[in-house]
C-alpha positions in Angstrom: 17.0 20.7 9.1 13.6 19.3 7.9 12.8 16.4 5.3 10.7 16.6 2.6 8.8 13.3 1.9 6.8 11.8 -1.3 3.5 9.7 -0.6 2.8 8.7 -4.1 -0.7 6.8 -3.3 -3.4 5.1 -5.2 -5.5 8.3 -5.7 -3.4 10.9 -5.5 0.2 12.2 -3.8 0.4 13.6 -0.9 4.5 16.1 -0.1 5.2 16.8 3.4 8.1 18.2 5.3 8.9 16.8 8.8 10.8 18.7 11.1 13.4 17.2 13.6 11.3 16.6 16.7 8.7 14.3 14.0 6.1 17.5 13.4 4.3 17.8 10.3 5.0 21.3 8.8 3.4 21.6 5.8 1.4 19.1 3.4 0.8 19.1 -0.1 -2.1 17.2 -1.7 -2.8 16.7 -5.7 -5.4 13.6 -6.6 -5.0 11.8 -10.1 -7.5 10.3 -11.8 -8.7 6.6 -12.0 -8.9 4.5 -15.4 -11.0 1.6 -15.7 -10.9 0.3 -19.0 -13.1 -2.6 -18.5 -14.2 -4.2 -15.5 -11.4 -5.3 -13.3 -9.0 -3.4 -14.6 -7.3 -0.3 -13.2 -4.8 2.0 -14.9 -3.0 5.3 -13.9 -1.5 7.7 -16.4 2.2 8.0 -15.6 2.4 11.5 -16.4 -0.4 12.1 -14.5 1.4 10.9 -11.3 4.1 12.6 -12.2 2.1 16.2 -12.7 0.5 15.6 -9.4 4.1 14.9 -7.7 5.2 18.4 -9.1 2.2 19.8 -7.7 1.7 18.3 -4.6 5.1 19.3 -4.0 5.5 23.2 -5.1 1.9 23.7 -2.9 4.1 22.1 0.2 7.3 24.2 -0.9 5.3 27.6 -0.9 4.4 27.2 3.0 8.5 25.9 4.0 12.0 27.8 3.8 13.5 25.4 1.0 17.3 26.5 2.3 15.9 23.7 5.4 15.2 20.4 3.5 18.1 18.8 3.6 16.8 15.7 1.9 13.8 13.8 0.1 12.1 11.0 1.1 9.7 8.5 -1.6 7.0 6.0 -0.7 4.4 4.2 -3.3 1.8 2.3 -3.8 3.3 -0.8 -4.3 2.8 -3.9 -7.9 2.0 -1.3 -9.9 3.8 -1.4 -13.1 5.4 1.4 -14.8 7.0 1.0 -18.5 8.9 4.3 -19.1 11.3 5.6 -22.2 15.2 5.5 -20.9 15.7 8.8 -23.0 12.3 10.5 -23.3 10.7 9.1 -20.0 7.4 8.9 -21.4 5.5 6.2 -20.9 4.2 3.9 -23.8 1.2 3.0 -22.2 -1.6 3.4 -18.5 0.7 1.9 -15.7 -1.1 -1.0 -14.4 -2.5 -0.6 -11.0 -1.9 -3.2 -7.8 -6.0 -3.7 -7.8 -6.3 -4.3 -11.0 -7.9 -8.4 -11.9 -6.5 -9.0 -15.4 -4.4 -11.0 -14.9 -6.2 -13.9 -13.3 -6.2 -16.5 -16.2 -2.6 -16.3 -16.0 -2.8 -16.6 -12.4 -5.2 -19.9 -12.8 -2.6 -21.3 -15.9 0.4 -21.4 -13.7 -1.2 -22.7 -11.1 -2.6 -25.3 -12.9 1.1 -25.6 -14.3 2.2 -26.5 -11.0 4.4 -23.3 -10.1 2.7 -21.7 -7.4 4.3 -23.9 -4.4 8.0 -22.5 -5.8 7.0 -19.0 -6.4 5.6 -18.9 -3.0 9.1 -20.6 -1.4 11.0 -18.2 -3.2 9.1 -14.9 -3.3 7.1 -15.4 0.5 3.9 -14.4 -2.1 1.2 -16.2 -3.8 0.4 -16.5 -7.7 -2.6 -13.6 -7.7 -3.0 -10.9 -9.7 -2.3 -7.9 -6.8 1.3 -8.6 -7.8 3.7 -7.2 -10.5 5.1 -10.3 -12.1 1.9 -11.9 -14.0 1.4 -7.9 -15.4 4.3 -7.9 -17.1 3.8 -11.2 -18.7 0.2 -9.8 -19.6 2.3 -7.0 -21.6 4.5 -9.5 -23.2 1.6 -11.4 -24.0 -1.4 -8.8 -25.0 0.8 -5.7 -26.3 4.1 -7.7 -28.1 5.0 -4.2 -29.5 5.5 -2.6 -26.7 7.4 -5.2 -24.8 9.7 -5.4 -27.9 10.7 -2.4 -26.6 11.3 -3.6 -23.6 13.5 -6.5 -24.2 16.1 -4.5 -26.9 16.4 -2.2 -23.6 14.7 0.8 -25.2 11.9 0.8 -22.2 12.6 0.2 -18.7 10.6 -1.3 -16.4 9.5 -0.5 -12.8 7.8 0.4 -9.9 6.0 3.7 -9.1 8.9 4.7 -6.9 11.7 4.1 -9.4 9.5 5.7 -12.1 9.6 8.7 -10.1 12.8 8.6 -8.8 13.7 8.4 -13.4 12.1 11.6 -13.6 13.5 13.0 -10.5 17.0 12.5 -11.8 16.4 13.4 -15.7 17.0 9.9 -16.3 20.1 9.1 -14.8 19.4 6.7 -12.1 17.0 2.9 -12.6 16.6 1.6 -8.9 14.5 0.6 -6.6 14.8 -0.9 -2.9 13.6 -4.8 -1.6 10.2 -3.7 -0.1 9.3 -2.8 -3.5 11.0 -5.4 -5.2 10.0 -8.2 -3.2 6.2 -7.3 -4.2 6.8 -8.3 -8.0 7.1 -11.7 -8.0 10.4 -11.7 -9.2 12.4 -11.1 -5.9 14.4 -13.6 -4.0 13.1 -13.3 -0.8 15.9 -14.7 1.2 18.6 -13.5 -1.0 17.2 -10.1 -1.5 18.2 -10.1 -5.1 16.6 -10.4 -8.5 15.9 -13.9 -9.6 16.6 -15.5 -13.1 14.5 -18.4 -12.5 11.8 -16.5 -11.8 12.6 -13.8 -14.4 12.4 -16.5 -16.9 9.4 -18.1 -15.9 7.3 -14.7 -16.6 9.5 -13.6 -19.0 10.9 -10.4 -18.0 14.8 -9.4 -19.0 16.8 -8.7 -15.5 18.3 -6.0 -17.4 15.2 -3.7 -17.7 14.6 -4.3 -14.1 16.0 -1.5 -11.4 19.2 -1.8 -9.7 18.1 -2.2 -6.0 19.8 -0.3 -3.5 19.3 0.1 0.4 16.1 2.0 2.1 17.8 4.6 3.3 21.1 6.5 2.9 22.1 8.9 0.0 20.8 6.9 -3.4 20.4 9.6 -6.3 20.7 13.6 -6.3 17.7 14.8 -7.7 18.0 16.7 -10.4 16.9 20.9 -10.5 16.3 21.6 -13.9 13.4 18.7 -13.6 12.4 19.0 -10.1 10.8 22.6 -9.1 14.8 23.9 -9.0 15.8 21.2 -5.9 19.3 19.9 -5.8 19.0 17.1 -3.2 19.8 13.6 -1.5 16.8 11.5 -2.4 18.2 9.5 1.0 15.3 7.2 1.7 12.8 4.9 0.0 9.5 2.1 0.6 6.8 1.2 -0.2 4.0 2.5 1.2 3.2 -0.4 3.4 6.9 -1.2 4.8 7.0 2.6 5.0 4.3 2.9 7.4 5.5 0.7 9.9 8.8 2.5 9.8 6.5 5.5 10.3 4.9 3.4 13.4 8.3 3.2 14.6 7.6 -0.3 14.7 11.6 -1.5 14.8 11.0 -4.8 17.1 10.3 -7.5 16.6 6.4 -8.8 16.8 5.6 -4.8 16.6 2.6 -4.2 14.2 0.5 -1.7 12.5 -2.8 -1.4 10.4 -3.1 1.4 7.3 -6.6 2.2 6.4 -6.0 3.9 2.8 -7.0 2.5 -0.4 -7.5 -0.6 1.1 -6.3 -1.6 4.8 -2.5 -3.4 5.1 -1.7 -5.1 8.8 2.0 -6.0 8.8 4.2 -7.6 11.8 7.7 -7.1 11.9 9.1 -10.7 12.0 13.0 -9.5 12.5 16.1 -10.8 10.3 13.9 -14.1 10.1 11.4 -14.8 6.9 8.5 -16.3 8.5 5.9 -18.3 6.7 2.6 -18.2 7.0 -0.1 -21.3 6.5 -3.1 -19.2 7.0 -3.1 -16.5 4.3 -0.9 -13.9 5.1 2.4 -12.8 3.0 6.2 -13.0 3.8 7.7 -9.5 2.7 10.6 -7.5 3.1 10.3 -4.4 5.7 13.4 -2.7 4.9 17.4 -3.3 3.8 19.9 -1.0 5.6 22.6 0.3 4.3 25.3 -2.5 5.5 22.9 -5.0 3.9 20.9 -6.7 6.9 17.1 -7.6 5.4 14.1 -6.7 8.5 11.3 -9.1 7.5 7.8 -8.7 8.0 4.7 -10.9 7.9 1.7 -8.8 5.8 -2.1 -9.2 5.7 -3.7 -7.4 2.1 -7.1 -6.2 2.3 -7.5 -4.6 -1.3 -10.6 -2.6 -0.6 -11.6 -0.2 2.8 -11.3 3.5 2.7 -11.8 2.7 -1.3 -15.7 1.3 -0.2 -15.8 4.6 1.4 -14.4 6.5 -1.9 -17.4 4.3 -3.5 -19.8 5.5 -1.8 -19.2 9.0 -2.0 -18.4 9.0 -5.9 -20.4 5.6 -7.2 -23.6 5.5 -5.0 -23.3 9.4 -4.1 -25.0 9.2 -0.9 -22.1 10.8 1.4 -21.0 14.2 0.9 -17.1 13.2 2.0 -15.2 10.9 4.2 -15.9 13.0 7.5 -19.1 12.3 7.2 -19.8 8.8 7.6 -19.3 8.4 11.5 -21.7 10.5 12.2 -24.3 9.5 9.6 -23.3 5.5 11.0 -24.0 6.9 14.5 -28.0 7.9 13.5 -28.6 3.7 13.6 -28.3 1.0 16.4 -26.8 -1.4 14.1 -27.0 -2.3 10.5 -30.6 -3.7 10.7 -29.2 -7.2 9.0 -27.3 -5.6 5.6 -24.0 -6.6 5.5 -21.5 -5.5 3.2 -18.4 -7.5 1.6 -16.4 -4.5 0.1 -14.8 -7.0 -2.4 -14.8 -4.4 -5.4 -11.4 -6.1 -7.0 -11.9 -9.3 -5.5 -10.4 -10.7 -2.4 -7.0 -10.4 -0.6 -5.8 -12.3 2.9 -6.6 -14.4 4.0 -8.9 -15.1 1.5 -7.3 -14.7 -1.7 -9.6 -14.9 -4.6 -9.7 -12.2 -7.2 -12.8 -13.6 -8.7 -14.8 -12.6 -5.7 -17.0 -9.1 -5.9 -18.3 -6.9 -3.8 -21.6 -8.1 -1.9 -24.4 -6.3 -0.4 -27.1 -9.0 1.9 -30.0 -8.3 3.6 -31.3 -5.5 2.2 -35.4 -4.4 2.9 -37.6 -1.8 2.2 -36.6 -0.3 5.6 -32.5 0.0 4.7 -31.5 3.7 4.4 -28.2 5.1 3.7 -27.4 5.3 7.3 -27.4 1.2 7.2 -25.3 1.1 4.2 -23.0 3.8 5.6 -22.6 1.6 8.6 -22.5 -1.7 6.7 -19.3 -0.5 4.8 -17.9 1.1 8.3 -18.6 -2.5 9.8 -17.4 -4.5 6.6 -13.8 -2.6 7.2 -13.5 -3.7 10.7 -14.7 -7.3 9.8 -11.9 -7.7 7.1 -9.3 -6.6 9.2 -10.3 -9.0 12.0 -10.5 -11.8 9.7 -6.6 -11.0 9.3 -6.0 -10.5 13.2 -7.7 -13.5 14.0 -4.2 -15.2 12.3 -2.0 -13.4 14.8 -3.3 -14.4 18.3 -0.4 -13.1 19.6 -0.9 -9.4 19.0 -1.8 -7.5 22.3 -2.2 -4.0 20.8 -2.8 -2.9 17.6 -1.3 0.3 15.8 -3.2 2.0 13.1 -2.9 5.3 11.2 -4.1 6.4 7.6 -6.8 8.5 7.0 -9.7 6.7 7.6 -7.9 6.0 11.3 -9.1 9.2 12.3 -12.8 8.2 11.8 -13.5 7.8 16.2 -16.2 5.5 15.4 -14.0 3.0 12.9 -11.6 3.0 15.6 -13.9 2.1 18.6 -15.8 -0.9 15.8 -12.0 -2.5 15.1 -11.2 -2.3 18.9 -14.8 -4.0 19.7 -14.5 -6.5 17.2 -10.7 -7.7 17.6 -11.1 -7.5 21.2 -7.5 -5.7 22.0 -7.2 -1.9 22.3 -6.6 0.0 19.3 -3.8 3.1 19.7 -3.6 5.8 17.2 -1.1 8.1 17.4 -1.0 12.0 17.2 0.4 11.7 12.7 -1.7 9.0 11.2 0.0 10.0 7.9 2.7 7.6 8.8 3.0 6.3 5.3 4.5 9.5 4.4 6.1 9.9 8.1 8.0 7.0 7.5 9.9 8.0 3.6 10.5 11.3 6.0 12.5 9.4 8.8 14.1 6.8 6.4 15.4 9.9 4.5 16.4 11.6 7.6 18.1 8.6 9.2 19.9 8.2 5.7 21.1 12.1 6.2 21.5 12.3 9.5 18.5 14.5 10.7 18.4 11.5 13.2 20.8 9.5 14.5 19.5 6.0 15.1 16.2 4.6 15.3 15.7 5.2 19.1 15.8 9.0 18.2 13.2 8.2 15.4 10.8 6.3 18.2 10.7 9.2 20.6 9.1 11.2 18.4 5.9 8.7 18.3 3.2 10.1 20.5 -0.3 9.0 21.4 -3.2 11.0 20.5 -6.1 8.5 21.1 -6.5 4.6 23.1 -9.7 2.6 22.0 -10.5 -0.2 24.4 -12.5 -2.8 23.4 -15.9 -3.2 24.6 -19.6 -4.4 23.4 -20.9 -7.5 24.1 -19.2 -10.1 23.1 -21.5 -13.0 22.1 -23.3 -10.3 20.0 -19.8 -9.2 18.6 -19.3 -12.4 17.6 -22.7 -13.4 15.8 -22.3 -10.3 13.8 -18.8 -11.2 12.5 -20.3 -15.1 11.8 -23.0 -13.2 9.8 -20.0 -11.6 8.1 -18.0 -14.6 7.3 -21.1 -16.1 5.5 -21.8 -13.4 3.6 -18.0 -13.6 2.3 -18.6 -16.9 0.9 -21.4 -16.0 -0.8 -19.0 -13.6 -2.5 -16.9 -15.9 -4.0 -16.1 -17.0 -7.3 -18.1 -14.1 -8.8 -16.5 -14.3 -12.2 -14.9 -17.4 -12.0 
């Protein structure tokens, strides 16, 4: 028995199947392409995600015996919104992505209107434009032809998971589960259902929403004729954030993670309890079992990290590839003063201010590439400590993604957070963790203390440095994040 799982990410989509003992088998890997229309804004083609789905997923099905998976497994990037055809499934339009800004003025009008103090009691979020909610009323606003369509029910409206889980299915099946959910500003956080008060006050119809449905246990039968000839369970689904701590096995409690993808997501599991925070971070929901109880979670946003890296290998063109940038960082002491605020779509917890842009200080005639390199490697490690420093509690920090197996990132966040730093043997836990919701909904494993056996240690960073210089450093850092600010505004 294995479980084939679907990382549908910012830049591309990753299929792997896991085996029962929490192995890796195979992996599948198809990028899609970026859109940006006009600065600040970010679009995916829908089809394109979809294309690179298919073919992430027949590369991962040529190295497995397919009469194995017993089951598939979805995670997302999460606030992106999908509109899709109920009878075609094409999509009118570019989803809009989670990063992208255009949606500030709306932001700034109903705040200004007074609404952000309910929206944040009822949805554990803040009025920004990261979130789903204030795109849709952007479509309704800016494209009143499309969202026609919308309302007389013609086009549904979604998530990247349920969008995929349409076209899975030929159609048949509109859901979606809370961690998704509770990202659009439209969620009831403490109910766990859709919202008509707050449907109404961005005007979306509840009925082109998804039905949501637990994370994990047997939700819709994908069907063969659409998907590469497989005729099974699609038995577990999150977003990619809640899915990674799954993946962490992070199932108590005050247990917490860090994923360095796109940008960098630190999330605490807070228990059957929504706790509030007062300095920047987000309520969310982790996960909904299938007899209904809600696992909360406490979530710091960073928008931009293994992104700055993406920028400078495809923007500024002065790294070859990802690998490369430890070693390059490694040919300096330091930084030699340049700092770097990585704030290419503005800025997430616990800052929160999506007119901010990206910042480069202290620049000379002496800076090289190495400095830069290391500036962005630094400005990561800085942004994620300005979330930690809101959980004084944490001991030890978790981390996986792809840029967690950059040694030198990992030895940086452990020297400037000051606790160790444990990365375990799979740091694709975003996709490790649609794999063991799936399994758990199908039985591959029995409970979650099966599921947290499998986690196993490949690497312990202790923190170390000196401190007081530590510490200037990251005071350097927090001015130059001011100086940031208010960009566009």
């Amino acid at each position: 028995m294995s479980v084939l799982a679907i990382d549908a990410g910012t830049t591309g989509v990753t299929a792997v199947v896991v085996t029962p003992d929490g192995r890796i088998q195979a992996k599948g890997y198809q990028e899609f392409r970026q859109h940006f229309p006009q600065p600040g804004w970010v679009e995916h083609s829908a089809e394109e995600i979809w294309q690179a789905t298919l073919e992430a997923t027949r590369d991962v099905l040529t190295k497995v015996d397919q009469s194995e998976l017993t089951a598939v497994g979805i995670t997302n990037q999460r606030e992106t919104v999908v509109l899709w055809d109920r009878e075609t499934l094409g999509s009118p339009r570019r989803a809009i992505v989670w990063q992208d800004r255009r949606t500030a003025d709306i932001c700034d009008r109903l705040r200004a209107d007074g609404h952000e103090d309910r929206v944040t009691e009822l949805t554990g979020l803040r009025l920004d434009p990261y979130f789903s909610g204030t795109k849709l009323t952007w479509l309704a606003e800016n494209e009143p032809h499309t969202w026609a369509l919308v309302e007389s029910g013609r086009y549904a409206v979604g998530t990247v998971d349920s969008y995929l889980i349409a076209r899975m299915t030929r159609g048949t099946w509109h859901v979606t589960d809370v961690s998704n959910a509770c990202r659009t500003l439209l969620l009831d956080l403490e109910s766990g259902d859709w919202s008509d008060e707050l449907c109404e006050l961005f005007g979306v119809p509840r009925d082109a929403l998804p039905e949501l449905v637990p994370n994990w246990g047997e939700i819709a039968p994908t069907d063969p004729t659409v998907f590469l000839g497989l005729s099974l369970p699609i038995a577990g689904v999150a977003g990619d954030q809640q899915s990674a701590l799954f993946g962490q096995t992070c199932f108590e409690e005050g247990e917490s993670k860090c994923t360095y993808g796109t940008g960098s997501f630190i999330l605490t599991n807070t228990g059957t309890r929504v706790v509030r925070s007062d300095a920047g971070l987000l309520s969310t929901a982790a996960w909904r079992s299938p007899d209904g109880e809600l696992t909360y979670a406490l979530e710091g946003a960073i928008f931009v990290t293994g992104a700055a890296v993406q920028w400078l290998r495809d923007g500024l063109q002065i790294v070859g590839n990802a690998a490369e940038t430890a070693a390059i960082a490694a040919t300096v002491d330091d930084t030699d003063g340049v700092v770097f605020v990585p704030a290419l779509t503005g800025l997430g917890a616990p800052h929160w201010d999506p007119h901010a842009r990206g910042t480069i200080l202290g620049i000379t005639r002496g800076t090289t590439r190495a400095h830069l390199v290391r500036a962005t490697l630094e400005g990561i490690a800085f942004e994620v400590r300005d979330v930690l420093e809101t959980l004084p509690e944490l001991t030890t920090l978790r981390v996986d993604g792809g840029a967690a197996e950059n040694d030198f990132l990992c030895q940086l966040q452990a020297d400037q957070v000051g606790r160790a730093v444990e990365r375990p043997e799979i740091v694709e836990t975003t996709a490790l963790g649609a794999a063991f919701l799936a399994g758990l909904g199908t039985g591959v494993w029995g409970s979650t203390d099966d599921l947290r056996d499998t986690w196993a240690l490949d690497r312990r960073f202790e923190p170390g440095g000196d401190r007081a210089a530590l510490d200037a450093s990251y005071a350097r850092w927090t001015e130059a994040v001011e100086r940031s600010k208010g960009w566009t505004g």
